[in-house]
TIMINU-639471 format. One record per residue (C-alpha): residue in three letters; x, y, z. Coordinates in steps of 0.5 Angstrom, whole numbers, plus 500, padded with zeros to 3 digits. Last residue first. Layout:
<"ALA"; <X; Y; Z>>
...
END
This chain:
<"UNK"; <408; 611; 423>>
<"UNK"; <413; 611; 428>>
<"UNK"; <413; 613; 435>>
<"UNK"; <418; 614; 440>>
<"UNK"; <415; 618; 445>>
<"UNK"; <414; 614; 450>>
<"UNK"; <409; 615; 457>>
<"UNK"; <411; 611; 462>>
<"UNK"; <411; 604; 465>>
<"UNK"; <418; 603; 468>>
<"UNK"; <422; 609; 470>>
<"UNK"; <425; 614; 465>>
<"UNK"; <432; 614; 466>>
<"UNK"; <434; 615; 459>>
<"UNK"; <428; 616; 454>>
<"UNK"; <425; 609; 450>>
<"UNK"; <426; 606; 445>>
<"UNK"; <434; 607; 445>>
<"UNK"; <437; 608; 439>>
<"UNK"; <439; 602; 435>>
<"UNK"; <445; 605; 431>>
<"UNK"; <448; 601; 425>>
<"UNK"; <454; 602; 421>>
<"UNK"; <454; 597; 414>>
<"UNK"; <460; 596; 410>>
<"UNK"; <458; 592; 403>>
<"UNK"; <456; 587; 398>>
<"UNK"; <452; 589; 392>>
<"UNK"; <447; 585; 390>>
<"UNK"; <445; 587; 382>>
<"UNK"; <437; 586; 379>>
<"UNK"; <436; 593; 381>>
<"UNK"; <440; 596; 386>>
<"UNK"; <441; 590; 392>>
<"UNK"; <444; 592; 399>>
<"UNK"; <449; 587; 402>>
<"UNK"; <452; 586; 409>>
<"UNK"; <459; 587; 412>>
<"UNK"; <457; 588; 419>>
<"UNK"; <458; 594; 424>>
<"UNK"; <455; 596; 431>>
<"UNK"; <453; 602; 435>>
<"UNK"; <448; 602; 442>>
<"UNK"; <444; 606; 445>>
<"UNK"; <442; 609; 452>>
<"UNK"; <444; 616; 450>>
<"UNK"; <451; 615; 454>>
<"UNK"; <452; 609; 450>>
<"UNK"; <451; 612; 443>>
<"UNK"; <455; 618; 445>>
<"UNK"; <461; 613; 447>>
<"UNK"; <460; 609; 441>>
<"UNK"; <461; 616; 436>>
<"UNK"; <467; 618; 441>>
<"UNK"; <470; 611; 439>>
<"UNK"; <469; 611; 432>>
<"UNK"; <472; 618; 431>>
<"UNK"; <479; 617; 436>>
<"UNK"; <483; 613; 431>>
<"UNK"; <488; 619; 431>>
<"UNK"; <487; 618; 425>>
<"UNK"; <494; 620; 419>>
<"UNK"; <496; 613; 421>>
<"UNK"; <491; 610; 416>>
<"UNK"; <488; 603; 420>>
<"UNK"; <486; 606; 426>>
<"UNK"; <487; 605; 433>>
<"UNK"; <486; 611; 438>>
<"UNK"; <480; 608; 442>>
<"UNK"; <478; 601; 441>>
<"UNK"; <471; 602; 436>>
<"UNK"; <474; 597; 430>>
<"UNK"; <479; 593; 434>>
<"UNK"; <477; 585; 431>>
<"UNK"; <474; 589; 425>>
<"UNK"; <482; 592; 423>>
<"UNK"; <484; 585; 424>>
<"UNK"; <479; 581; 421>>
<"UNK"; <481; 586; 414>>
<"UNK"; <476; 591; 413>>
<"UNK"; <471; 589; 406>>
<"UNK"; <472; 594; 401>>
<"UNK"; <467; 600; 400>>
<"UNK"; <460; 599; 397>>
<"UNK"; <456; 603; 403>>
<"UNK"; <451; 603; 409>>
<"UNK"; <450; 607; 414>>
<"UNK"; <444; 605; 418>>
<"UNK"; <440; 607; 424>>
<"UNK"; <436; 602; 427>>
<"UNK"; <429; 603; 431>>
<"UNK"; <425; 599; 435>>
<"UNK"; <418; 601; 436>>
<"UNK"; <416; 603; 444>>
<"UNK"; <408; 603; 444>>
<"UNK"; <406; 598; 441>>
<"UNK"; <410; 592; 441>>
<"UNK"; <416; 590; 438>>
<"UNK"; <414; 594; 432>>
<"UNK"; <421; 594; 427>>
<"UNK"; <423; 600; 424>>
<"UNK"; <429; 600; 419>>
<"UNK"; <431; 607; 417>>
<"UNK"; <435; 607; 411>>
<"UNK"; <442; 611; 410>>
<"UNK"; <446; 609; 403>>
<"UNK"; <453; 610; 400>>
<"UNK"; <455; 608; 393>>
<"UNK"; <449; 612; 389>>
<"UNK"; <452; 612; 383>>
<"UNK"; <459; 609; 383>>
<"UNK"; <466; 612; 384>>
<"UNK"; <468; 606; 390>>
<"UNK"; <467; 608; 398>>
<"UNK"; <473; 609; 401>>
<"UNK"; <473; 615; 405>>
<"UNK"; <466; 617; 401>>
<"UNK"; <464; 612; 407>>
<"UNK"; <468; 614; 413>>
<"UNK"; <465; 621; 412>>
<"UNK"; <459; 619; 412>>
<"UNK"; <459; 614; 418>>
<"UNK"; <463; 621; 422>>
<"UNK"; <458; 626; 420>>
<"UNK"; <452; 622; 422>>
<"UNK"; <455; 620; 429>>
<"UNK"; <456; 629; 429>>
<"UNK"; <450; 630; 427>>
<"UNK"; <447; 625; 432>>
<"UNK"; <451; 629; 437>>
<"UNK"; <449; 635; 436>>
<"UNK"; <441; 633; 435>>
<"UNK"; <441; 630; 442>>
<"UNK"; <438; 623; 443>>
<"UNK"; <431; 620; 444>>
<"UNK"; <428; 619; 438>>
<"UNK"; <422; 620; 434>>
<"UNK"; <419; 617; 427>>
<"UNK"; <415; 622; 423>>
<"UNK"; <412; 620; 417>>
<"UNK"; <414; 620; 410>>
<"UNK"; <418; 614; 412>>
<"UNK"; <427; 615; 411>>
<"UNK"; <431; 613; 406>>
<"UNK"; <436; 617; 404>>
<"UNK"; <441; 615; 398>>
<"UNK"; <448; 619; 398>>
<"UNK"; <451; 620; 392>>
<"UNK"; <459; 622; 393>>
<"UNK"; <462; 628; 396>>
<"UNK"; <468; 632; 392>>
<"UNK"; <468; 638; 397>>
<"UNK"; <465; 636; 403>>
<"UNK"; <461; 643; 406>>
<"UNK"; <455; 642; 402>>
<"UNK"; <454; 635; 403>>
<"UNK"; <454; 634; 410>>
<"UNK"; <449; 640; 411>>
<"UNK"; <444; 636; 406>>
<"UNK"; <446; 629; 409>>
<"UNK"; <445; 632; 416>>
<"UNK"; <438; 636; 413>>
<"UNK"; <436; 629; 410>>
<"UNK"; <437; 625; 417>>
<"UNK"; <434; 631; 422>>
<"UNK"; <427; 630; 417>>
<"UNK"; <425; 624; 418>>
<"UNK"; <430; 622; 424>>
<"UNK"; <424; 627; 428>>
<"UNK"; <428; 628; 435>>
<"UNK"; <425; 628; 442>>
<"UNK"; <430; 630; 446>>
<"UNK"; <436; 628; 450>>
<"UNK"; <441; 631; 456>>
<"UNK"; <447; 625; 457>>
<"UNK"; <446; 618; 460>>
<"UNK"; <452; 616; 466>>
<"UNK"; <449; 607; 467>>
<"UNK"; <456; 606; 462>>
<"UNK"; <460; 608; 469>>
<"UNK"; <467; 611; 468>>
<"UNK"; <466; 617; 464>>
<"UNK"; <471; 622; 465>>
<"UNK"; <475; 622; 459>>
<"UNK"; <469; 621; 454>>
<"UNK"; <465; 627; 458>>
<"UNK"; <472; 631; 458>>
<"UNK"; <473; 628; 451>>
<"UNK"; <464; 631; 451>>
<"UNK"; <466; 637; 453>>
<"UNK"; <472; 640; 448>>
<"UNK"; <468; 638; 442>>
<"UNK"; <461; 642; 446>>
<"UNK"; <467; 647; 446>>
<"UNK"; <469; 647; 440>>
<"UNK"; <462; 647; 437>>
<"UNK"; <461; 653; 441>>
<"UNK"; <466; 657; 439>>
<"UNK"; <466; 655; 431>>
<"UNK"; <458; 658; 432>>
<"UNK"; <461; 664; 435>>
<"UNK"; <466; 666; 430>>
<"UNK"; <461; 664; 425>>
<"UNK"; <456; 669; 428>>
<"UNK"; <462; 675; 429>>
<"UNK"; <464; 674; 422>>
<"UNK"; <457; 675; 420>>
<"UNK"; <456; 681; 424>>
<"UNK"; <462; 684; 420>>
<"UNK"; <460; 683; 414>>
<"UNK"; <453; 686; 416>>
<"UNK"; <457; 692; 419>>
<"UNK"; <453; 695; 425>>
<"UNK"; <458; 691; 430>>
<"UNK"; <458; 694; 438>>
<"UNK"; <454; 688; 440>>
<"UNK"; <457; 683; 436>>
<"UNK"; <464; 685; 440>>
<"UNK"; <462; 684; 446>>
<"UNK"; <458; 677; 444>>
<"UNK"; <466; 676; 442>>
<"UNK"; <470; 677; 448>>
<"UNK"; <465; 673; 452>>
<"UNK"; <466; 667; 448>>
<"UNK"; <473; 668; 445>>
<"UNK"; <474; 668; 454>>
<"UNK"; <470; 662; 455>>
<"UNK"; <475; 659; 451>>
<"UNK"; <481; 661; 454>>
<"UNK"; <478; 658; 459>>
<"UNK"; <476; 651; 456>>
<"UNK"; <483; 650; 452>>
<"UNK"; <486; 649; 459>>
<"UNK"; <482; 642; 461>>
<"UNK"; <482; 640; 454>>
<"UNK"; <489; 640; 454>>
<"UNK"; <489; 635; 460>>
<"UNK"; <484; 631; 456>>
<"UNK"; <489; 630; 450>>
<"UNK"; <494; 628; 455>>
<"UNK"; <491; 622; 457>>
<"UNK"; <489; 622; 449>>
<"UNK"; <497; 622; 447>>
<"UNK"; <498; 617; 451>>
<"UNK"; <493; 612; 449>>
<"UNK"; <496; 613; 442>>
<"UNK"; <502; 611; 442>>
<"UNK"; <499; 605; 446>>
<"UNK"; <494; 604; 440>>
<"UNK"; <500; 606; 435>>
<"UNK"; <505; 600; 438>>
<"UNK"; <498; 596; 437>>
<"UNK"; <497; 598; 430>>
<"UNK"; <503; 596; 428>>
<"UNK"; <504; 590; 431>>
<"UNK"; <497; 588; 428>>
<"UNK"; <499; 590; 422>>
<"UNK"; <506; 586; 422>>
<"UNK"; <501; 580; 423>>
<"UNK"; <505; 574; 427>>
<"UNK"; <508; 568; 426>>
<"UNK"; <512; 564; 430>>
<"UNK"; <516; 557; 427>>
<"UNK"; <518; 551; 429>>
<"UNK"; <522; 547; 425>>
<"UNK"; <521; 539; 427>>
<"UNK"; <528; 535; 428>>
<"UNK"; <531; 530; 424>>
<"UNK"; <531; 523; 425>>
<"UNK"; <536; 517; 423>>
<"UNK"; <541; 520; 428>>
<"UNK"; <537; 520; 434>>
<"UNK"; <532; 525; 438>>
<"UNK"; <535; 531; 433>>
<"UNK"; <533; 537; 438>>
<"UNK"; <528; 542; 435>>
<"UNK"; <530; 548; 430>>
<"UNK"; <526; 555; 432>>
<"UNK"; <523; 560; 426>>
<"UNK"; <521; 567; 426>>
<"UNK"; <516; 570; 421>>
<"UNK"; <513; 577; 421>>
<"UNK"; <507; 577; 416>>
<"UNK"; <507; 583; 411>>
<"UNK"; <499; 581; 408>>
<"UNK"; <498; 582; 401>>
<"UNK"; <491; 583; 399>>
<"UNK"; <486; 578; 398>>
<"UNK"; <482; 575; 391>>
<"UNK"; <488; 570; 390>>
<"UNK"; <492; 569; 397>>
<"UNK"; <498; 574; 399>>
<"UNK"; <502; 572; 405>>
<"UNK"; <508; 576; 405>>
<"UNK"; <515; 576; 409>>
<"UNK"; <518; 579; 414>>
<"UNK"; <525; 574; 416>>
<"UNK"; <528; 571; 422>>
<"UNK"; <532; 565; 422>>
<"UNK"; <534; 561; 428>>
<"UNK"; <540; 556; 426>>
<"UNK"; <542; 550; 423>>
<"UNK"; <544; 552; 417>>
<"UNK"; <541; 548; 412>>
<"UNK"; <535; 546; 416>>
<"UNK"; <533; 554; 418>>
<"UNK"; <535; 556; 411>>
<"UNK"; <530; 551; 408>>
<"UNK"; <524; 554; 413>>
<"UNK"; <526; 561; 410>>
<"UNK"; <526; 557; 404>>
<"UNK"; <517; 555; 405>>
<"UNK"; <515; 561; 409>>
<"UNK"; <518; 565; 402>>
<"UNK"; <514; 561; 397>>
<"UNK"; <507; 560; 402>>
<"UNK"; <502; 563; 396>>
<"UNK"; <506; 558; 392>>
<"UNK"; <502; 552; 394>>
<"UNK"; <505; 545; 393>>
<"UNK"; <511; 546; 396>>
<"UNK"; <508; 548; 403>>
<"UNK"; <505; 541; 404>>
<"UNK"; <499; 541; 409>>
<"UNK"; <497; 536; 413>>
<"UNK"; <493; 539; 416>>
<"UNK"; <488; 543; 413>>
<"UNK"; <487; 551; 413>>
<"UNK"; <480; 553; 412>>
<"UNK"; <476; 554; 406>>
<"UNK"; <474; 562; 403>>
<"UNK"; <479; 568; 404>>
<"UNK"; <485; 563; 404>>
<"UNK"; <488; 560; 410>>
<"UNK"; <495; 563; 413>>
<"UNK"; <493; 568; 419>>
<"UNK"; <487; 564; 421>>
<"UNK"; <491; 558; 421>>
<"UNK"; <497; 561; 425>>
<"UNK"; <492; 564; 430>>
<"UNK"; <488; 557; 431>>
<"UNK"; <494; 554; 433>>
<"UNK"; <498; 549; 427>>
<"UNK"; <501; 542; 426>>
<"UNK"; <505; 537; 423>>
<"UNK"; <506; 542; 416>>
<"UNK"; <509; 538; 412>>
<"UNK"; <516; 541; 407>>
<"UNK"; <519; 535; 408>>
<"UNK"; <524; 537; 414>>
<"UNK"; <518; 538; 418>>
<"UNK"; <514; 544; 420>>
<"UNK"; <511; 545; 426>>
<"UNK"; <507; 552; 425>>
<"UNK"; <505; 556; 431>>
<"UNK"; <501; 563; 430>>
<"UNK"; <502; 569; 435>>
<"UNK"; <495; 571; 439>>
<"UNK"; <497; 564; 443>>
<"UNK"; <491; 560; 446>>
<"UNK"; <492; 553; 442>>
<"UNK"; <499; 554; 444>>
<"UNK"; <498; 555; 451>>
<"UNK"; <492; 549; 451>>
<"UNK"; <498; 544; 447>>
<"UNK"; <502; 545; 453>>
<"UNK"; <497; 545; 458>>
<"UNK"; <495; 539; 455>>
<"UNK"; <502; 536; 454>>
<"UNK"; <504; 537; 461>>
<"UNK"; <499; 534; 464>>
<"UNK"; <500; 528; 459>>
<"UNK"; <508; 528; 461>>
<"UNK"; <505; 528; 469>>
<"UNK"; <501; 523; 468>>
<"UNK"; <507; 519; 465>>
<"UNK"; <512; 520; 469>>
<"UNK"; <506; 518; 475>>
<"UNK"; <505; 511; 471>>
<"UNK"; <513; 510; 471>>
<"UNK"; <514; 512; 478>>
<"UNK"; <509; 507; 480>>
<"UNK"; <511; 502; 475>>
<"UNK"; <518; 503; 479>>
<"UNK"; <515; 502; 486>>
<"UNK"; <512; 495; 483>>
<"UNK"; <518; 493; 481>>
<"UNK"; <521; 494; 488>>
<"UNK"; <516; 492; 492>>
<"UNK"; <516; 485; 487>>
<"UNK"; <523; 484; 488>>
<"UNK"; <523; 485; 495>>
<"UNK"; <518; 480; 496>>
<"UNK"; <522; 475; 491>>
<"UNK"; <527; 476; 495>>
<"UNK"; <524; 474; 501>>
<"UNK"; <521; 469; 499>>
<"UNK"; <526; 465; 496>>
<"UNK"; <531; 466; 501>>
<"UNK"; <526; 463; 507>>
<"UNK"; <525; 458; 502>>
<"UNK"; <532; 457; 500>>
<"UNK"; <533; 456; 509>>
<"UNK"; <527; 451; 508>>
<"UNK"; <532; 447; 503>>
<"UNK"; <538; 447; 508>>
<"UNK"; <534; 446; 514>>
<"UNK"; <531; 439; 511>>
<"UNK"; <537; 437; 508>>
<"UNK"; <541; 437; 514>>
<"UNK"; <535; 433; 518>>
<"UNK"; <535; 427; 513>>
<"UNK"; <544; 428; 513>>
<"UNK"; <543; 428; 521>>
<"UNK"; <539; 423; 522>>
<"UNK"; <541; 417; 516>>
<"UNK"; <543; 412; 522>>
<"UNK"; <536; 411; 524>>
<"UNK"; <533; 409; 519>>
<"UNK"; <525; 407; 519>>
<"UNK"; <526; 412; 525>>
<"UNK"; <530; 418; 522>>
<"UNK"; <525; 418; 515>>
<"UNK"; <519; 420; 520>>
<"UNK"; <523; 426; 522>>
<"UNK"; <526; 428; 515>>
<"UNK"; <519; 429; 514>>
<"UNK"; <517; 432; 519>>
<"UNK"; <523; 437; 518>>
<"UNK"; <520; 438; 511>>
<"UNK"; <514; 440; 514>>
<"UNK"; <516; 444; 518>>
<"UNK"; <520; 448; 512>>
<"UNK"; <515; 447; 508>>
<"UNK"; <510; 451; 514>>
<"UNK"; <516; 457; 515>>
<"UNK"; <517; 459; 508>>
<"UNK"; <508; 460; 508>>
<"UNK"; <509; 464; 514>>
<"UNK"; <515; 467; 511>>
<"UNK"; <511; 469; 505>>
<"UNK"; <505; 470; 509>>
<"UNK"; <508; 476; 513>>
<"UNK"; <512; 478; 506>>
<"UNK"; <504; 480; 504>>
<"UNK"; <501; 476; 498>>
<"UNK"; <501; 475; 491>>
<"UNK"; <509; 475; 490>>
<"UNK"; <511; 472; 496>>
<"UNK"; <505; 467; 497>>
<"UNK"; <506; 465; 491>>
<"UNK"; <513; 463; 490>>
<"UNK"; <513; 460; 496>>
<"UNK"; <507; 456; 493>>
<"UNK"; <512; 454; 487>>
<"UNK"; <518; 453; 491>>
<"UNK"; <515; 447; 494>>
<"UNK"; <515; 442; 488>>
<"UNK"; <524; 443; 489>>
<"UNK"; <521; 437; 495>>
<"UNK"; <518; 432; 490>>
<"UNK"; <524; 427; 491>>
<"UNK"; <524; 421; 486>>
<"UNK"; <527; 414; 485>>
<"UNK"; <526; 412; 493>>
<"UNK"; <519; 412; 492>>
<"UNK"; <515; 417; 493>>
<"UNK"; <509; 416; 499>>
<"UNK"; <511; 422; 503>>
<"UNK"; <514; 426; 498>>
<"UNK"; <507; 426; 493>>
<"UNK"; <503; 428; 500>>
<"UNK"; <507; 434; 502>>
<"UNK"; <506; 436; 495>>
<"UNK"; <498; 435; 494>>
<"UNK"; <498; 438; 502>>
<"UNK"; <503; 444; 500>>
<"UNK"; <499; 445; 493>>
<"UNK"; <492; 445; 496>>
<"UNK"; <494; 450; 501>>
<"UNK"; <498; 455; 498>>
<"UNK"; <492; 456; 492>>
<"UNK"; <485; 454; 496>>
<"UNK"; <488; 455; 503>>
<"UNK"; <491; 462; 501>>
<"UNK"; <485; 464; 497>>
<"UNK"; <480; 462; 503>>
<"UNK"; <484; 467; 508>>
<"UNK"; <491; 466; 512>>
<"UNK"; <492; 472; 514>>
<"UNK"; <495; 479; 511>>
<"UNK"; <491; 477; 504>>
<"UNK"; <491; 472; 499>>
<"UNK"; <490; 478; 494>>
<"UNK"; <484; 475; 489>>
<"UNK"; <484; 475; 481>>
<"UNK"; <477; 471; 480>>
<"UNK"; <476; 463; 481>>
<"UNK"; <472; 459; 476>>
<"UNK"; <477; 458; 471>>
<"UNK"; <484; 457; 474>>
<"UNK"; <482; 455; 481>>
<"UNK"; <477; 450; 478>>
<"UNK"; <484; 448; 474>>
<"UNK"; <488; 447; 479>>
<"UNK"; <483; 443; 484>>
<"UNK"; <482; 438; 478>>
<"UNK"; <490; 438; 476>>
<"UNK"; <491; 436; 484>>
<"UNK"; <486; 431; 484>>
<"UNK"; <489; 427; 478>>
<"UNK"; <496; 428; 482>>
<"UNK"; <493; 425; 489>>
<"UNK"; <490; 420; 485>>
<"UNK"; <496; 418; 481>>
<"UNK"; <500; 418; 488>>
<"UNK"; <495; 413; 490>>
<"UNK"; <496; 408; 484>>
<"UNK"; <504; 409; 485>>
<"UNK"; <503; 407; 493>>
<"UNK"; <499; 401; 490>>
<"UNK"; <504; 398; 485>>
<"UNK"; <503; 396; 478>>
<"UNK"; <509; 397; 475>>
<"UNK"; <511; 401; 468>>
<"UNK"; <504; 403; 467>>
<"UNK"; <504; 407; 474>>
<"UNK"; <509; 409; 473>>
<"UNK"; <507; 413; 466>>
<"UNK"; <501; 414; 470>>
<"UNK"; <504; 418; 475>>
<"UNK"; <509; 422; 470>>
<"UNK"; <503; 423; 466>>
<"UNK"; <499; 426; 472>>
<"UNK"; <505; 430; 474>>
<"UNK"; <505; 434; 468>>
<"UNK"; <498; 436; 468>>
<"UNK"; <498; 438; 476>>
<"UNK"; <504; 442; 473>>
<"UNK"; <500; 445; 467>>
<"UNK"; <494; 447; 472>>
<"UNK"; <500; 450; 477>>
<"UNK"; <503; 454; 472>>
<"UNK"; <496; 457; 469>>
<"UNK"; <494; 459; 476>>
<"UNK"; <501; 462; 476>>
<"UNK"; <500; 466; 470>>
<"UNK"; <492; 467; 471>>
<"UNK"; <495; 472; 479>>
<"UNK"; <500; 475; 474>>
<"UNK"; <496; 478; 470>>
<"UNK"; <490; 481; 475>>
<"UNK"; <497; 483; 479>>
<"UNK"; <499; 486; 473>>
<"UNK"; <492; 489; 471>>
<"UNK"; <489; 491; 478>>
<"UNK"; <497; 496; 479>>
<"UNK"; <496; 498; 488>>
<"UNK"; <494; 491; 490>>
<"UNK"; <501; 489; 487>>
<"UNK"; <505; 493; 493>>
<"UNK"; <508; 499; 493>>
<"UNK"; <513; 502; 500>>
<"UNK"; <514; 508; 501>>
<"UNK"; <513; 515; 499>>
<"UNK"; <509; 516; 492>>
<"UNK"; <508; 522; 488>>
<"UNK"; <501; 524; 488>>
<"UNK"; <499; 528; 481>>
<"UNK"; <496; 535; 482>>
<"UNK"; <502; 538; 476>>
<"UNK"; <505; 542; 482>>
<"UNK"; <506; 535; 485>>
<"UNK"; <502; 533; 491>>
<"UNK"; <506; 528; 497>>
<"UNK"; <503; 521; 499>>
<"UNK"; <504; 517; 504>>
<"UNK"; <503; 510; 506>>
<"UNK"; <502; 506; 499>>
<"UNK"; <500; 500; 500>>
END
């Protein structure tokens, strides 16, 4: 048994102490049907030997031993049929009786009735054995002790028929129970230490598979891609971020996968060949470019493994990464800093601000030319669209708690849309086409008309970004869905035909100062989601289709759920959001 037991990192027991066969079922199982089957096949052969004798000369002490054996065989092979794998036990039990004991009475009984010819007593090494190998070391020595009284019961019962043979009967006697004694004991030892081996061997191998699983689940959750790499050119094995770096645009990435027959992988496959030819790590930016898809600047750096032996090379591991994603992470931290700092100076502009404010509603008042009065309404409309900018980064900067709502009213998308778009149009020179649709009737909304400019004016001026030189290439419907009643859902949307954004684009959308042009600050579509969440309203982005005609178009659509109902109006009151 094992009598302590110490935990590992890996949750595993380490065993302290003595191991027995009880601790392993399938060995003890195996060697218990072993010496069942050794005993079965002795009785067979003792069978024969008896009856060969008793064939050669017809004597009575022969027919009984016969009999003896013949039982003997039959009581071997019930054990071995009928009986299921047992431990003999600290004590003397019914297995010990039914295997031990029927084999030193059957031996005892053939000894006693041989004749001159044959000794039986090497017979007795076998339930020794037994005892030693399928028991505990008390009922080892006990068994090595019950042979060796009766083989000095034997030896006693020989001295009185002959008396002047007493001391060689008696030496016999002790030198064969000194062997069982030896017997047992060494077996004992060499089944504790086996055992203790298989023990230790069972726990390596546990402690490998742990090992392997929290390998294999720190590879699989990488953001970097693996590749495993054979001298062949096969791929073996890749993570989820090295087969979604290199699939195609449609299909998935298959393993195993021979990079000589794909000529996308051209500059992985010799970055890989110069890695087993000079045995060295190699590092190298190279491209990626599948038909249909742009090319893509990946950063690749490889790791020979050690040979094993000499008929086996080693694997080429190799590490992947996006140089976009790199980039735009090293521009996001850039970034963060620069809007902590951002929201420093936006404490400074205010006053000075407030200054050109007052400054200028002075002045307006002692203005008489037209021209001039103009000047001073734009220099007021700019100085208040600065300092509702400047507040909502000081918003945005401050805001740590998304239950935070901002001042709304009830707003028609009807007719607020087309204004936006009118107004946008006016001011951007070069402006595509853009295809309202909204419903003749009113539709109101909870929101404030500032920031719903501002949203609008940053989805449209995305979409001219990269929309393509055809008619009508940027859309914004209203799509109204009637839950119920009295609080119909209502979506903005802002499609437009651009290119479909790369996943890792998509992946950091709305993150703050990230954008894929490094002439943004990455801060447009933040803000926007920002306002949308501080009105109760959400913002997402999909590829979706729009059809013109008898034509599918896919595209990059924005959409805007507004809220259905004012920011913290308590439950049951009277909505105003309503469409017709």
């Amino acid at each position: 048994m094992l009598s302590a037991r110490a935990s590992t990192w890996f949750g595993l027991k380490t065993p302290e102490g003595n191991a027995n066969l009880e601790d392993h079922p399938d060995e003890f199982e195996r060697l218990w049907r072993g010496f069942m089957t050794a005993r079965a096949t002795l009785g067979a052969v003792l069978v024969a030997l008896q009856a060969g004798l008793y064939g050669m000369a017809a004597q009575a002490p022969s027919l009984i031993s016969l009999l003896i054996c013949s039982a003997y065989l039959m009581a071997t092979l019930a054990e071995r049929i009928m009986a299921a794998p047992r431990q003999l036990g600290p004590h003397f039990n019914g297995a010990w009786l039914r295997i031990v004991g029927v084999d030193l009475l059957a031996f005892a009984a053939l000894q006693t009735l041989q004749d001159s010819s044959i000794n039986y007593t090497p017979l007795f090494a076998l339930p020794v054995l037994m005892a030693s190998i399928l028991g505990s070391q008390l009922m080892a020595m006990a068994s090595a002790a019950g042979v060796t009284l009766l083989l000095f019961g034997y030896a006693g019962w020989l001295s009185l028929q002959a008396p002047w043979n007493t001391s060689a009967l008696f030496s016999q006697a002790a030198l064969t129970g000194a062997g069982c004694f030896a017997i047992s004991f060494i077996a004992r030892q060499m089944v504790t230490r086996l055992a203790s081996v298989e023990l230790k061997a069972q726990r390596s191998q546990l402690a490998t598979a742990v090992q392997r699983q929290v390998n294999e689940l720190i590879i699989k959750t990488l953001g970097e891609g693996v590749l495993v790499v054979d001298a062949q050119h096969q791929v073996r094995s890749a993570n989820p971020a090295a087969k979604k770096l290199l699939s195609p645009p449609q299909g998935a990435l298959s393993l195993p996968l021979d990079l000589v027959k794909t000529p996308v992988w051209q500059d992985l496959r010799q970055l890989i060949d110069e890695s087993f030819t000079t045995q060295l790590a190699q590092q190298r930016d190279i491209s990626v470019q599948h038909a249909g898809q742009g090319a893509r600047l990946v950063s690749a750096r490889t790791q020979l493994t050690a040979q094993l032996n000499s008929d086996a090379q080693g694997m080429c591991v190799v590490f992947l990464q996006d140089q976009r994603e790199l980039q735009a992470r090293i521009r996001t931290e850039k970034f963060a800093s620069m809007g902590r700092m951002s929201a420093a100076v936006a404490h400074e502009i205010r006053n000075p601000l407030a200054a050109i404010v007052q400054a200028n509603a002075l002045l307006s008042e002692d203005v008489s030319d037209p021209g001039q009065q103009q000047l001073t309404r734009l220099v007021g409309q700019n100085a208040l669209r600065l300092e509702k900018t400047v507040h909502d980064i000081l918003h945005i900067a401050q805001r740590t708690n998304t239950s935070q709502v901002a001042q709304a009213d009830a707003i028609d998308l009807s007719q607020a849309l087309p204004r936006i778009c009118r107004d946008w149009q006016s001011q951007v020179a070069n402006t595509s086409d853009i295809a309202v649709q909204v419903p003749n009737s009113a539709v109101w909304v909870w929101f404030d008309a500032e920031h719903l400019r501002r949203i609008l004016i940053n989805l449209l001026d995305n979409a001219q970004r990269y929309a393509r030189p055809e008619p009508e290439p940027i859309q914004i419907s209203l799509h109204i869905d009637p839950v119920d009643a009295g609080a119909p859902s209502v979506c903005l949307l802002v499609w437009s035909d651009g290119e479909p954004l790369d996943p890792s684009v998509e992946q950091h959308l709305f993150e703050p100062f990230f954008s894929s042009e490094s002439r943004s600050s990455g801060l447009g579509l933040y803000i926007c989601r920002e306002l949308c969440e501080s009105h109760g309203a959400s913002m997402a982005y999909e590829r979706n289709h729009r059809t013109f005609g008898q034509t599918v178009k896919p595209g990059n659509e924005f959409s805007v759920m507004f809220c259905s109902k004012p920011p913290n109006t308590p439950a049951g009151s009277k909505q105003v959001v309503a469409a017709s």
